[in-house]
N, C-alpha and C positions, 0 to 999 in steps of 0.2 A: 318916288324915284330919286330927289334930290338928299333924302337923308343916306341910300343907299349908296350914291355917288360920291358924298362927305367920306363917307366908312370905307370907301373903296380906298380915297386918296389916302385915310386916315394909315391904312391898312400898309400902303404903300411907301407912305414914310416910315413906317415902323419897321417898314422889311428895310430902309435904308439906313435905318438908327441899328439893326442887326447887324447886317454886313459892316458895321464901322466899329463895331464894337469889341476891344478888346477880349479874348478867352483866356477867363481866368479855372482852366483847367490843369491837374497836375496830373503827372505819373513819376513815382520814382520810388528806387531799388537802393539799400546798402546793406551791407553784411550784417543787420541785426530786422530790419522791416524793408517792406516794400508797399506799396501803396497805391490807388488810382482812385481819382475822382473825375463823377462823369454828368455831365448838366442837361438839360433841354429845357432852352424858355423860349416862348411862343405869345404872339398874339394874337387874338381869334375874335370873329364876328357872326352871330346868326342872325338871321331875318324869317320871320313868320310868313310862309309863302301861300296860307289860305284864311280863305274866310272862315271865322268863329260859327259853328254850323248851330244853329239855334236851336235845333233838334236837343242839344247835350247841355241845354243852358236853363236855369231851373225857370219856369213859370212867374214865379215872384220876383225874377232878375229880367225878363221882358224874353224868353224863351220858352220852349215846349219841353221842356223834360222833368218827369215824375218828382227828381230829386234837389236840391239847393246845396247839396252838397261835393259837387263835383266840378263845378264852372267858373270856381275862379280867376283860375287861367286862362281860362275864354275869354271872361270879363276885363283881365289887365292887359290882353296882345294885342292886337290887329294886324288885321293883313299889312305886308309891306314893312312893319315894323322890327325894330331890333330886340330879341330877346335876350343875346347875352353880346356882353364888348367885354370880355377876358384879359389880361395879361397875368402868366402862370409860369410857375417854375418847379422843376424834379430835380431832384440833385442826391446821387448815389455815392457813397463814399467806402471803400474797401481796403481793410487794412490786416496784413497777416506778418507771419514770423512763425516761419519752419511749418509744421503741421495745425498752427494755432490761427485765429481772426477774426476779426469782429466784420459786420455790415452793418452799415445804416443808410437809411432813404427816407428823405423828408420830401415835402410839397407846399408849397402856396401857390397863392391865386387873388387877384384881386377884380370881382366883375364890376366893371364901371356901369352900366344900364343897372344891372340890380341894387350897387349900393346907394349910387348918387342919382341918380334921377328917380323920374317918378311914373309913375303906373297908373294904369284909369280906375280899377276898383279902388287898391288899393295899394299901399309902396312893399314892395315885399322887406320883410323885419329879419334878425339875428336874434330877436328877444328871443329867451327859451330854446333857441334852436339845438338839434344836436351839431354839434361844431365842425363835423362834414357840410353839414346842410350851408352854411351860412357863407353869404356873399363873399365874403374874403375872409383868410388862416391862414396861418401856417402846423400844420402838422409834420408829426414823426411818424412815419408808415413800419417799413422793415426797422428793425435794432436787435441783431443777435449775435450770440458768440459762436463760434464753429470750429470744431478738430475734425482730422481727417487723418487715417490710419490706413495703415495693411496689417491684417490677420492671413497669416499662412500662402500669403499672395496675393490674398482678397481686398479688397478695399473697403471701408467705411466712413462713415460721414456721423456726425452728433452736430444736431443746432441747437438752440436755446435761447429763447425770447421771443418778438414778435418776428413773424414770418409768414407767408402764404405757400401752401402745398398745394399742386394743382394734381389729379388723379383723372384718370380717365383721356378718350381718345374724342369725346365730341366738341364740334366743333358751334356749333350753335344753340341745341338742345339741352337745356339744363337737365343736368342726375348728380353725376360726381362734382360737377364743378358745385353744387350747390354747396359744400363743407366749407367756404367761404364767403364770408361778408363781400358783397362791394358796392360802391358810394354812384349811386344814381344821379346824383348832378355832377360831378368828373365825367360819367362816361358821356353826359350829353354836350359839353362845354365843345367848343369851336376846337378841333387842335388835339383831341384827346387821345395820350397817350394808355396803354394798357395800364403798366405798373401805377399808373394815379387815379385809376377808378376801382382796382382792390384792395379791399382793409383786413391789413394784415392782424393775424391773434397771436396773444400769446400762449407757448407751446413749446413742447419737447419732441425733438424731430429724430429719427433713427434710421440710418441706412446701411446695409451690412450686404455684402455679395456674397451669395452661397457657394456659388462656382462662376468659371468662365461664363455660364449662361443662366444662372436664375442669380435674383436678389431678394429681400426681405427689406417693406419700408414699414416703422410703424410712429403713433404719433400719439400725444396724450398733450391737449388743449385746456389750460390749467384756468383761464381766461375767457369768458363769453364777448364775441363783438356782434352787433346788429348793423344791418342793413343802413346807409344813408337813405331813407327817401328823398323824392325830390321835393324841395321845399315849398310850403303853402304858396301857392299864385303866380310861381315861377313857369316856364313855358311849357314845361312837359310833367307840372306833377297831373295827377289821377286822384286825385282826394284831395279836401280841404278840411278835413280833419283829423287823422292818422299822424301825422308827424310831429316831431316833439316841438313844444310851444305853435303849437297852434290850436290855441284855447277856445276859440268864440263858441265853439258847440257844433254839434250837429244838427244845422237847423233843417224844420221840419217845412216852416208857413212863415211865411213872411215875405221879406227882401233885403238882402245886403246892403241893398243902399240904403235902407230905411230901418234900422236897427231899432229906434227909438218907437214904433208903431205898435199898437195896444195888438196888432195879432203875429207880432214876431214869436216865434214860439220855437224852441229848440233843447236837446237834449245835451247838458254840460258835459266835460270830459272830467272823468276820474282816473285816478292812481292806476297805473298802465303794471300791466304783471309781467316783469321782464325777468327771463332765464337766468339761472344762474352760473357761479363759476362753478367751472371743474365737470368732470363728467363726460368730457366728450373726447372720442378717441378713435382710434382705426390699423387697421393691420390691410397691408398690401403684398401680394407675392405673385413675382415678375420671371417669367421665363421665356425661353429662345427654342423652336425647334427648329432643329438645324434642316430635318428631315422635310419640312413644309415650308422650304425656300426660306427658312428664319423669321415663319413667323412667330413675333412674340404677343404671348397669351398675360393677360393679367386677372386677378380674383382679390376683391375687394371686399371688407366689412368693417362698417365703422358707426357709429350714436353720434350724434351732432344734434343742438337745439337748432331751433329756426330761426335762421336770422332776418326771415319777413313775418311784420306784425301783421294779425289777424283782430277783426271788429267783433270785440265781443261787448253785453252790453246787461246793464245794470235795471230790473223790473220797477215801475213806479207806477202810482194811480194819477197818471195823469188825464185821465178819460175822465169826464162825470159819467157815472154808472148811468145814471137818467136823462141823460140826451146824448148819441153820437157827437159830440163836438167837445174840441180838446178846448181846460179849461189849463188857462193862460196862467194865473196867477200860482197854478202849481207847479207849472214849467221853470225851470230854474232855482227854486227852492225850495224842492224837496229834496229832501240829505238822501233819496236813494235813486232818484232819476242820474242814469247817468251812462257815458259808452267806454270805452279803455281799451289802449292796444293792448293782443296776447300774445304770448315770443310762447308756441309748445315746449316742452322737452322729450328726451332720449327718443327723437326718433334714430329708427332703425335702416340704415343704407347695406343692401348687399349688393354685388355687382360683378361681371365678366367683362374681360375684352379681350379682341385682338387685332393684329396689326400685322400687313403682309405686304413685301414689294413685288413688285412683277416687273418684267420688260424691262430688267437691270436697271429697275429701281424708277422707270419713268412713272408707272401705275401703282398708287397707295389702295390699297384697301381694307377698311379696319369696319371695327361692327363695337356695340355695346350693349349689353344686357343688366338690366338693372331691376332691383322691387324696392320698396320701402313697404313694409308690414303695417305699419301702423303710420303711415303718412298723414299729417294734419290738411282737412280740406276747407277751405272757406264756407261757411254757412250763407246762404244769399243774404246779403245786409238787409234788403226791404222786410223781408220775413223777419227778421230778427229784429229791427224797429218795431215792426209793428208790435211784436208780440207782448214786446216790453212796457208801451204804451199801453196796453191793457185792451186791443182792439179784440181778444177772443172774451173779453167781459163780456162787451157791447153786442159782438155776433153774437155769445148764447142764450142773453137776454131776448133779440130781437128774431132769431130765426133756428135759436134750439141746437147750432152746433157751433164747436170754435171753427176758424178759419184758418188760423195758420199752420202752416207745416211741424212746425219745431212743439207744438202742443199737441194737434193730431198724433205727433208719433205717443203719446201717453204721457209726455210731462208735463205737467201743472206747474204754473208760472205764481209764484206768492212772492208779496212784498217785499223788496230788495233782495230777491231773487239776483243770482252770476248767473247768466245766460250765457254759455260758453260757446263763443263764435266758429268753433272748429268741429268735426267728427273725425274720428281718425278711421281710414281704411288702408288697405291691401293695395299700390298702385303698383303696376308692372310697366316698364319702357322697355322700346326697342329700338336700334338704329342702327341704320349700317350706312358709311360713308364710302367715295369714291375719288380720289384726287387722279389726273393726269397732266403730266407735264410735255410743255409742247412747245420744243425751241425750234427758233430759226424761223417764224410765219409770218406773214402777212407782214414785212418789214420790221419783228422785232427781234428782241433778242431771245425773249422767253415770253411764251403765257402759260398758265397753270389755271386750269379747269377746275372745279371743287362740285360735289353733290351730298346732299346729307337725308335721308328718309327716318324719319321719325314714326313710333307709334307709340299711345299711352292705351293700358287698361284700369278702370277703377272695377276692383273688384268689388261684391257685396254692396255695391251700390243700387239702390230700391230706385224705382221710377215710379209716376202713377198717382192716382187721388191720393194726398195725405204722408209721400214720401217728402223724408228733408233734401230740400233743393239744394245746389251748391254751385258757386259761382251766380255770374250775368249782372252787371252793372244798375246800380240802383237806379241809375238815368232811366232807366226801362218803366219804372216801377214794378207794380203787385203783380205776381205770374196769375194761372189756374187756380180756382179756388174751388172746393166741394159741390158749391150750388150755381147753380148757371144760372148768371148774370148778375152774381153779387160784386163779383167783380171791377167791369164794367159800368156798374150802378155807385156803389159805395166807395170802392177800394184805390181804385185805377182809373178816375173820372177823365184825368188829364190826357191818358194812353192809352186806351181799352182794346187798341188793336193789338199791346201785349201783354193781355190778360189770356196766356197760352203756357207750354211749358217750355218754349223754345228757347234756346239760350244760353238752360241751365247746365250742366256737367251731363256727360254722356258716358257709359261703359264704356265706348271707343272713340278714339281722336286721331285723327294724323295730319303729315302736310310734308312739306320738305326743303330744302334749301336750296341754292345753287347761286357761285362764285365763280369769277371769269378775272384773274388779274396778271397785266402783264406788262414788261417791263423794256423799253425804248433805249438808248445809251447811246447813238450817234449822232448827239449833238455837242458841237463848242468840244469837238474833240475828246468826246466822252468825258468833260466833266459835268455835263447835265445829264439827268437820267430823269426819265418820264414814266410814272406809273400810272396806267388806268386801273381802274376797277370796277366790277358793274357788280351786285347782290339782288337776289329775286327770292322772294319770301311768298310761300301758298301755303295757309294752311287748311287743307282738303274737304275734312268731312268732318265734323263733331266738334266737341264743347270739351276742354277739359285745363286741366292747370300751365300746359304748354302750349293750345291749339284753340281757336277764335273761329270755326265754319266761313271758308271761304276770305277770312281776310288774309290782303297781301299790300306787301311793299317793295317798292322799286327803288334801290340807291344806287346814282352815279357818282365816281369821287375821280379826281385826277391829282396826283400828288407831282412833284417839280422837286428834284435833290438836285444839290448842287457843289460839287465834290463831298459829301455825303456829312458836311457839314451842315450845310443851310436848307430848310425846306420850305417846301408851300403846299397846302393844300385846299380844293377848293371839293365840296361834297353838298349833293342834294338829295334829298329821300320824301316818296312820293308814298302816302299810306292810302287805300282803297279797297274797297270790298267787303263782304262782311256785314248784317242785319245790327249783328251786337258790335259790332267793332268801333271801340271809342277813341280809335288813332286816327281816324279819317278826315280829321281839320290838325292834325300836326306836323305836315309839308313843311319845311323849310329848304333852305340853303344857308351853308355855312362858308367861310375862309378863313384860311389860318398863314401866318408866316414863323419862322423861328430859326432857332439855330442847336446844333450840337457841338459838344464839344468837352 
């Protein structure tokens, strides 16, 4: 309570070191350019508001869960503790002359908890990091050039350089927004603005209006960007091994704290197979009918690589063939033991939308429909450990059949074997949203309602003895295996309650959203303005790339503008429910203070 209290004050002078602070912001116009630069810098604080649930913490580190590979995070936070103490800055600069201009938008950040201080496992590092990931930068985001024309009447637009395209009408559910990278530790930080948690590509941008009511957007991405994940041991990553420079291994036996002990045993990281430039591209085409109250209709198709890495992983004899028991002195030093992230290529996006007002524009209502043909889906990582370990040697020596899924389907695993951590299927989405606006209530000015229903289908997807499983967290361990109670016995000694098939990806998935935010203004003579906002997350029935059976989250946030310069914001988010759901110790509360200008 007393370091919360420091942070509070801390928090508090920094809102008064704002408000006294000169803005060194411009705008201005002469008869050859005109110009505007526009800033927000913020200082933000979160606190870990639950216990590290031991369930998700590996065995070897003084917890119950199958894996060593996922609980770092657990291991460096505690309850009551601060995960990140932020000060950060966005700064957008835009410059034209006549039909011509350029944009640019940089970022820094410096988190004081992560750089300078120190953490109970371990102090989180910048070594190797990708240079989103790391405690403090400064990066260049957007930087492109842009003309702007009329043809016959029509308008158009040409960009060039780095840039983010946003397509599609969802609001929660990832499809279209996927054609964009964005940086997992921005969007967690205390204070988080949009534009500083997506990572713009570079690309060739086209927009052209065919008439008063239809246009044409297309785009050709000359440049591959990936994902930031959130950094090893930081508060909200989900793996301790995926992310760039974070070397130690995939350890299998042992414990973190005891690195140096004759049965640490772990599978090292190799050369990660990252996508390449060029190749990814997209055509949009945007219409209006007049006749169905204007709504406008869109149709989308576009290839993009993946900008989330996937656990694929490298075959090695590290089993002695003649006793079940992993032999130590091979671990680590064999030139073919080994795991790597996969970035796929050309998947394939097609998609519809549309978009209707009602009730002179108080009721939104849009839908999207989308597939991906050849969608990449995660392999379950236990399966794929194991297999690579050589654990289907051991089962056909000792009871005449392999065990793992990824060999049952008929592949034969030989020495330094790529075991490719993805299968590509057929996935179909569906969503329809609902927004209503709703002035003058309950003493506000406005609130605005929001609903979002999602559904995923995987097609061609096999279930059953001997299907490849996809998804469920390694924390679980070994699913169902062919022989009853090998499981249980051999495989899953630590968890045999989920030596089952529950978890894994399901043909159908769904759940849905819903947003309540609304906005206050008579205060201090309307130069304060009060926004609440509540989010409620369920996701319903099934297992799939956007959908967790049953888990939900509850965030409250109240933001404080103040002549719509100065803000504050204060947000907590309550994760629960859910058998597989591994968000259910990541509760916090966060504050933030800042300024615009």
């Amino acid at each position: 309570m007393m370091k919360i209290k420091n942070q509070l004050s801390l928090a508090l002078a920094a809102c008064g070191i704002l408000l006294n602070t000169p803005l060194w912001a411009f705008e201005f116009e002469n008869d050859w350019v005109q110009g505007e630069l526009q800033n927000d810098i913020s200082y933000g604080v979160g606190w870990a508001l639950s216990k590290p649930d031991q369930s998700m913490i590996g065995i070897g580190n003084g917890g119950t869960a199958s894996t060593l590979s996922s609980d770092d995070h657990r291991l460096n936070f505690e309850q009551g503790e601060i995960y990140s103490n932020v000060l950060k800055g966005v700064h957008a600069l835009s410059l034209e002359h006549e039909n011509f201009g350029v944009f640019m938008r940089a970022k820094w950040w410096y988190d004081i908890e992560q750089k300078d201080r120190h953490q109970h496992l371990y102090d989180i590092s910048n070594a190797g990091r990708y240079h989103y990931a790391r405690t403090s930068g400064i990066e260049l985001l957007d930087a492109y050039a842009f003309s702007r024309w009329q043809l016959d009447g029509k308008d158009g637009e040409l960009r060039v350089g780095r840039q983010v395209i946003t397509w599609g009408n969802d609001d929660y559910t990832h499809a279209l927004n996927d054609l964009y990278a964005y940086d997992g530790n921005a969007y967690r930080r205390p204070g988080m603005i949009l534009e500083e948690a997506l990572i713009p590509a570079p690309m060739i941008y086209l927009k052209q209006d065919l008439s008063h009511h239809a246009n044409i957007e297309l785009f050709y991405q000359y440049g591959w960007e990936k994902m930031a994940v959130s950094n090893c041991g930081s508060f909200f990553s989900t793996t301790d091994v995926i992310q760039d420079g974070c070397m130690t291994g995939n350890l299998i036996y042992g414990s973190d704290f005891r690195p140096n002990d004759p049965d640490y045993l772990y599978i090292p990281r190799k050369m990660d197979r990252a996508a390449k430039d060029g190749g990814e591209y997209g055509v949009a085409l945007h219409w209006t009918e007049s006749a169905l109250t204007n709504t406008e209709f869109g149709l989308f198709a576009t290839r993009y690589h993946s900008r989330a890495p996937f656990y694929s992983v490298i075959a090695s004899s590290v089993l002695d063939i003649n006793q079940p028991e992993f032999d130590v002195n091979l671990v680590g030093n064999s030139p073919l033991a080994g795991y790597l992230a996969d970035y796929p290529e050309n998947i394939a996006l097609y998609a519809a939308t549309f978009k209707t007002k009602l009730a002179e524009g108080a009721t939104t209502l849009s839908g999207e429909l989308s597939i991906r043909p050849n969608m990449p889906l995660q392999v379950n990582s236990t399966d794929l450990t194991y297999a690579a370990l050589g654990i289907d040697r051991i089962a056909e020596q000792y009871i005449g059949t392999a065990v793992s899924p990824t060999v049952m389907q008929g592949e034969t695993v030989e020495e330094g074997a790529y075991l490719q951590g993805y299968r590509r299927l057929p996935v179909y989405q569906a969503q329809f949203a609902v927004s209503q606006f709703l002035p003058g209530i309950w003493g506000a000015d406005w609130f605005l309602l929001m609903g979002e229903l999602a559904w995923n289908h995987i097609s061609d997807l096999k279930t059953g003895a001997g299907a490849i499983r996809f998804g469920r967290d390694s924390i679980y361990g070994y699913g169902a295996v062919g022989r009853d109670g090998l499981c249980e016995s051999l495989l899953n000694t630590e968890n045999p309650q989920y030596c089952h098939n529950k978890g894994f990806y399901t043909r159908d998935s769904w759940g849905y959203r819903a947003a309540l935010i609304g906005e206050f203004g008579k205060f201090a003579e309307e130069s304060i303005r009060l926004r609440p906002m509540l989010v409620w997350t369920h996701d319903v029935s099934g297992w799939g790339p956007n959908f967790n059976e049953q888990a939900k989250s509850l965030e409250l946030s109240l933001s404080a503008h103040y002549r719509e310069k100065y803000h504050a914001t204060v947000t907590a988010k309550n994760y629960f429910g859910g058998h597989y759901n591994t968000w259910k110790d990541r509760d916090f509360i966060a504050l933030s203070v800042g300024m615009k200008f």
